[in-house]
C-alpha positions in Angstrom: -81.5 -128.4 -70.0 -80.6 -128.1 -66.5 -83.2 -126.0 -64.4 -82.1 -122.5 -62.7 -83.3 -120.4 -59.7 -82.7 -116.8 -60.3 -83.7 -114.0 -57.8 -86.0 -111.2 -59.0 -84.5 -107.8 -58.9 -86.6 -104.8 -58.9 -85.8 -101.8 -61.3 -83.5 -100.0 -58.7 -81.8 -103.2 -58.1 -83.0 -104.2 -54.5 -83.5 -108.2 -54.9 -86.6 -108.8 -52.4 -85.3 -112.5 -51.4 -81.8 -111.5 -50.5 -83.7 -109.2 -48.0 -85.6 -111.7 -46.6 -82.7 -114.4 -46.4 -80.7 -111.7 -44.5 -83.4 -111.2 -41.7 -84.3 -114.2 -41.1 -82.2 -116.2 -38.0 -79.0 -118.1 -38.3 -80.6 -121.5 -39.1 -83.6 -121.0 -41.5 -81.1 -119.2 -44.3 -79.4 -122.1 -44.3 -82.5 -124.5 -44.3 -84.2 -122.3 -46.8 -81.0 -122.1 -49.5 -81.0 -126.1 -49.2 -84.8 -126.5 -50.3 -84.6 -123.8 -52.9 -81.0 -125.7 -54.3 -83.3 -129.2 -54.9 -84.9 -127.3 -57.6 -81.9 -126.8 -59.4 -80.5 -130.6 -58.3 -83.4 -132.5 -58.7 -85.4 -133.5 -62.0 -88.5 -133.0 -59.9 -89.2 -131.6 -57.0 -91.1 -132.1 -54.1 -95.0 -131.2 -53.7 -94.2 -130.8 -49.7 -91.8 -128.4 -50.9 -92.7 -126.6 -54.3 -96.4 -126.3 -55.9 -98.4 -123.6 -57.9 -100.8 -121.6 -56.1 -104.6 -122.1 -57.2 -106.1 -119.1 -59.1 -103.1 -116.9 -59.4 -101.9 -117.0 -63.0 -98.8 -118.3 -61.9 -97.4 -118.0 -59.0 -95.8 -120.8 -57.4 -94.3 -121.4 -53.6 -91.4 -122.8 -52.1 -92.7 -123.8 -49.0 -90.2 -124.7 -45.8 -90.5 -125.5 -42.2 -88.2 -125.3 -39.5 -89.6 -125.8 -35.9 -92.5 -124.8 -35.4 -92.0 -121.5 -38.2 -93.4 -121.8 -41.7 -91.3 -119.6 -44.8 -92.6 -119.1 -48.3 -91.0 -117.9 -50.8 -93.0 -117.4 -54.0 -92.1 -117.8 -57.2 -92.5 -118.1 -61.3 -91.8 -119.8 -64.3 -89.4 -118.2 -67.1 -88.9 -120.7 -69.5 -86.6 -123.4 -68.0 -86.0 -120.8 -64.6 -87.8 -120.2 -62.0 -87.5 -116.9 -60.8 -88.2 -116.0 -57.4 -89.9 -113.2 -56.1 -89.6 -113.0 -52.0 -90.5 -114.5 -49.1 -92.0 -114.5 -45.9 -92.9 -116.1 -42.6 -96.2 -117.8 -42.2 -98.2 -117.1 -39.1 -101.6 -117.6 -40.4 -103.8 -120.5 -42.3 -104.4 -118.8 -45.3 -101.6 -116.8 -47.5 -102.2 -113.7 -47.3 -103.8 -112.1 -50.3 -101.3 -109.0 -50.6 -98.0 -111.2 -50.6 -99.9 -113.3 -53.7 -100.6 -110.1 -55.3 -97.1 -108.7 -54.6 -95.4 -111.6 -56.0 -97.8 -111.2 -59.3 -96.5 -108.1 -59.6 -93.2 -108.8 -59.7 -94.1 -111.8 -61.9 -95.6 -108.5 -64.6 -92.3 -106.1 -63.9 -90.2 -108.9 -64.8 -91.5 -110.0 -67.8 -92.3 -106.5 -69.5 -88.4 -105.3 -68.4 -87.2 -108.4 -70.1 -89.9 -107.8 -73.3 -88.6 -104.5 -73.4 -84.8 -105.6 -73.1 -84.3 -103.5 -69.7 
């Protein structure tokens, strides 16, 4: 079965990623669309581009550079799909705790909406 990237919505709609794709400049959409469309194309993807984050029941990252900006976009696993959460520019070492957190929330709200057939 052929994998799928879907974008998360929250319960009044509002997808997180689209609003993040939308602010960032002209050429990282584009950049950005092209790394997240190798997980649909490709049987595996790229460590440099895609791997789980350590201790965070979950969560995975998409992770793309363009110049000398870092995006991530995080991400999770719904059977064959991976369903991402939202994204964000990189401007320190370390990910920052709250956007892990965040995207493990959204991780929960989308799997007890789709339990409870909302």
């Amino acid at each position: 079965m052929k994998r799928e990237v879907l974008f998360y919505r929250k319960p009044d709609g509002r997808c997180p990623v689209e609003e993040f794709l939308d602010s960032l400049p002209a050429k990282a959409a584009p950049k950005i669309v092209w790394v997240l469309n190798l997980a649909e194309d490709l049987e595996r993807i790229p460590a440099r581009y895609f791997c789980k984050l350590v201790d965070t029941n979950g969560v995975w990252e998409f992770r793309i550079k363009l110049g000398s900006n870092i995006f991530r976009v995080f991400a999770f696993w719904d059977d064959f799909r991976i369903v991402l959460t939202h994204g964000f520019v990189k401007k320190t070492q370390k990910t920052p705790s709250g956007q892990i957190q965040m995207a493990g929330n959204f991780k929960k709200d989308y799997f007890q909406r789709k339990q409870g057939g909302k």
